[in-house]
Backbone bond lengths (Angstrom), bond angles and torsions (degrees), N, CA, C in turn:
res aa  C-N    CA-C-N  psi(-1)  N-CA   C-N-CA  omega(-1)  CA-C   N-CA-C  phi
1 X - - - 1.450 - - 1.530 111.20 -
2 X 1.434 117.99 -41.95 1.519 94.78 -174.56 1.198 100.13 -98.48
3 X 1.563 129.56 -6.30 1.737 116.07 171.92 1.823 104.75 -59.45
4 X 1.572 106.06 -26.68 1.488 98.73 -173.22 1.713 115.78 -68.17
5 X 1.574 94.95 -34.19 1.665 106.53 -165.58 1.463 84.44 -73.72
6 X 1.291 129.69 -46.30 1.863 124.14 -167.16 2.102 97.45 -32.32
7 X 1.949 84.11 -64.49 1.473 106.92 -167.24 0.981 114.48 -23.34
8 X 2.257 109.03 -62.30 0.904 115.42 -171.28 1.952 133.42 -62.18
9 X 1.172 102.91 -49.55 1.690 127.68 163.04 1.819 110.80 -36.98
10 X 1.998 110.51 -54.46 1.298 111.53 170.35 1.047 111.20 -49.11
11 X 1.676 142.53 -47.18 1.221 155.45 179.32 1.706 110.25 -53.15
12 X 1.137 119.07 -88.48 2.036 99.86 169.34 1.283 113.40 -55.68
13 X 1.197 112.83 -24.17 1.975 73.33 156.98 0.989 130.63 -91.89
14 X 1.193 134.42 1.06 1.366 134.35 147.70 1.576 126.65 -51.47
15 X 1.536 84.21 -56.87 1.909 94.53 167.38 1.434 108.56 -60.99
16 X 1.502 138.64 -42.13 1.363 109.30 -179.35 1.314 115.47 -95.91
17 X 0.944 134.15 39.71 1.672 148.20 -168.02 1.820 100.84 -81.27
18 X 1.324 108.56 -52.73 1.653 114.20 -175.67 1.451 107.71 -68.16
19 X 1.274 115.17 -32.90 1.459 116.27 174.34 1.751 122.22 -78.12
20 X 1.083 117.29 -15.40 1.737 140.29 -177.12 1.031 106.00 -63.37
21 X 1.507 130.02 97.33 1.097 132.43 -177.18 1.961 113.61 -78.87
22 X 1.626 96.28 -44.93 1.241 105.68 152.24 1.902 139.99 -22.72
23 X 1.612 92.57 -59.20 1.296 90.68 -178.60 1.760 126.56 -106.19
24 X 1.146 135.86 177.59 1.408 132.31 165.68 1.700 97.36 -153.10
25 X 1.278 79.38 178.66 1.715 106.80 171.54 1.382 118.66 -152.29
26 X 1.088 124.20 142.91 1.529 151.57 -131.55 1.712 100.77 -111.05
27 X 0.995 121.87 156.01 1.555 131.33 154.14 1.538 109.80 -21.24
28 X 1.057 105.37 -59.39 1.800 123.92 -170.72 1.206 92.89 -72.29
29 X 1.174 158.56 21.26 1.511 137.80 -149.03 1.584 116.87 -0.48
30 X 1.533 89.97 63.80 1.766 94.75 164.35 1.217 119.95 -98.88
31 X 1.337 133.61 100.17 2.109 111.75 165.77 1.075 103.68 -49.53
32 X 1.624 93.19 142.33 1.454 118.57 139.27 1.299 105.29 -154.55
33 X 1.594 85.61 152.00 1.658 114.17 -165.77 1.494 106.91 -83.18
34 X 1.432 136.93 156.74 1.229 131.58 -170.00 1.355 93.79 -116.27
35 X 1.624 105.09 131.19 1.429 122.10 -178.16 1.785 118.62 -46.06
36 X 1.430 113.58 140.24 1.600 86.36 -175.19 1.779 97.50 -105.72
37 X 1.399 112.59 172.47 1.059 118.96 -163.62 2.062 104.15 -67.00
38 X 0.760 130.27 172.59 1.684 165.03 145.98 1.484 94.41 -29.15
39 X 1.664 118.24 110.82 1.377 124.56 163.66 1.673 110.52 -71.37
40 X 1.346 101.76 113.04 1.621 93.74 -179.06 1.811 113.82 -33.95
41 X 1.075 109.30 139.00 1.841 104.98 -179.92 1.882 96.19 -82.70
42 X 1.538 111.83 139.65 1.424 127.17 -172.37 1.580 96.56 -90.69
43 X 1.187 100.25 167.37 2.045 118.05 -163.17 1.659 82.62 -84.26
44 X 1.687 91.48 137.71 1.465 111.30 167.97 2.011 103.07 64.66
45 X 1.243 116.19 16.60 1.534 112.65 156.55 1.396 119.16 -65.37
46 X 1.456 121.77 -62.77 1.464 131.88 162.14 1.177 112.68 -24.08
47 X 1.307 126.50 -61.08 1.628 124.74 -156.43 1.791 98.08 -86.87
48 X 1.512 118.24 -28.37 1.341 121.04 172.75 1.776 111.29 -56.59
49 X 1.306 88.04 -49.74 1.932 98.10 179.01 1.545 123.40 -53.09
50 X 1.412 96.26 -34.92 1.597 107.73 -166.93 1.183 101.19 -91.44
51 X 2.064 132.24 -23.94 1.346 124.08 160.96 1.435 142.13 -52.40
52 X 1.567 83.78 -34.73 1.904 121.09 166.07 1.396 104.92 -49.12
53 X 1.576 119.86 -58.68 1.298 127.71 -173.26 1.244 128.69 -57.01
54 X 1.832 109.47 -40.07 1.526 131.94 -166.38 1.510 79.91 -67.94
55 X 1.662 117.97 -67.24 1.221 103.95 -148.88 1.715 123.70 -88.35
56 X 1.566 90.64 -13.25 1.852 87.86 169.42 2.017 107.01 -102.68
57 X 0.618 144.13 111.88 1.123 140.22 171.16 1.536 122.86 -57.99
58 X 1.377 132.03 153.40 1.204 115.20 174.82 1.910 115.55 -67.59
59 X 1.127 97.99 -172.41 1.871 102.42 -160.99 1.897 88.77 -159.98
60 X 1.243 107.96 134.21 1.146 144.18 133.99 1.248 118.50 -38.52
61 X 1.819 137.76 95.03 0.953 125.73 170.06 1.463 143.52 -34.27
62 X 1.500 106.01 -36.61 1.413 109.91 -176.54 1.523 110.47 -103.31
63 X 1.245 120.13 17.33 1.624 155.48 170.58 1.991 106.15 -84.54
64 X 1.277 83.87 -50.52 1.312 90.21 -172.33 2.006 104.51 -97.28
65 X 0.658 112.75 0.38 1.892 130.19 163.10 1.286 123.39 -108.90
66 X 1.334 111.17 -11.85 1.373 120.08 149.82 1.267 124.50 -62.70
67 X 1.595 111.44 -49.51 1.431 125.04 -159.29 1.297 100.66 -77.52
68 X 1.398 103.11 -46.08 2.003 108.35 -174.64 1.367 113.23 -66.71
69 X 1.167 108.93 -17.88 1.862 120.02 165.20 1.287 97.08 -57.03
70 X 1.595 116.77 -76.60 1.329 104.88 -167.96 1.532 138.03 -89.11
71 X 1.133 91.74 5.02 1.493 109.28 166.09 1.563 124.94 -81.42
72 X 1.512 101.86 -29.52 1.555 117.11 176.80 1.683 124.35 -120.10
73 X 1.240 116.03 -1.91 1.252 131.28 -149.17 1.526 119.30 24.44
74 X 1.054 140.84 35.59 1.710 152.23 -155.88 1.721 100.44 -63.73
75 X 1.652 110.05 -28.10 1.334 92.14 -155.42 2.149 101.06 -95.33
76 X 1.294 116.29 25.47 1.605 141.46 166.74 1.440 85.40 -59.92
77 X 1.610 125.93 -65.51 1.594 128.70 -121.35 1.943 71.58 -87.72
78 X 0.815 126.71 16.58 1.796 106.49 171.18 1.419 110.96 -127.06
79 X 1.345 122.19 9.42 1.294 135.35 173.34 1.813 97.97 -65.38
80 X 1.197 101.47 173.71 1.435 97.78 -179.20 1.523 104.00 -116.56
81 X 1.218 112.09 151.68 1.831 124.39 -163.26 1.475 98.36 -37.37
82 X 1.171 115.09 -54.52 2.114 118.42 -154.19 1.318 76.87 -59.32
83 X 1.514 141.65 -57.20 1.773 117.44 -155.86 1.407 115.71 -71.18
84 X 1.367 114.61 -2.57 1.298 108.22 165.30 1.576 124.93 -110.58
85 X 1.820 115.29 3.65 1.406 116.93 -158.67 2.165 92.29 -100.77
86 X 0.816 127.61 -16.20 1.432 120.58 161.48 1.624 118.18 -77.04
């Protein structure tokens, strides 16, 4: 069933491929997608963004995977069964 739906889906996009203004392919037959333009920025986004900032500060990834370690212990569930079957 979903090799059929794959089939089917590979198939219009094939058919709309000549019309895709979006996409191309290269010498190499590589796609790539063509960048789309700049979402106009909406009134009062800026000052929303920079409130975000005041009040969340940036974080250190492994700062912030530290904490959820010990706040949640998550990284147990990757132990392997025997360290948890005694």
């Amino acid at each position: 069933m979903v090799q059929e739906q794959l089939a089917k889906l590979a198939t219009e996009v094939d058919a709309g491929f000549p019309a895709n203004s979006q996409l191309s392919i290269d010498a190499k037959d590589i796609p790539h997608l063509k960048k789309l333009p700049a979402a106009k920025q909406l009134a009062g986004q800026k000052a929303f963004v920079d409130e975000i900032r005041k009040r969340m500060p940036e974080r250190h990834l492994l700062d912030i995977l530290k904490y959820t370690e010990h706040w949640s212990r998550y990284t147990r569930q990757c132990a392997p069964d025997y360290v948890w079957s005694s």
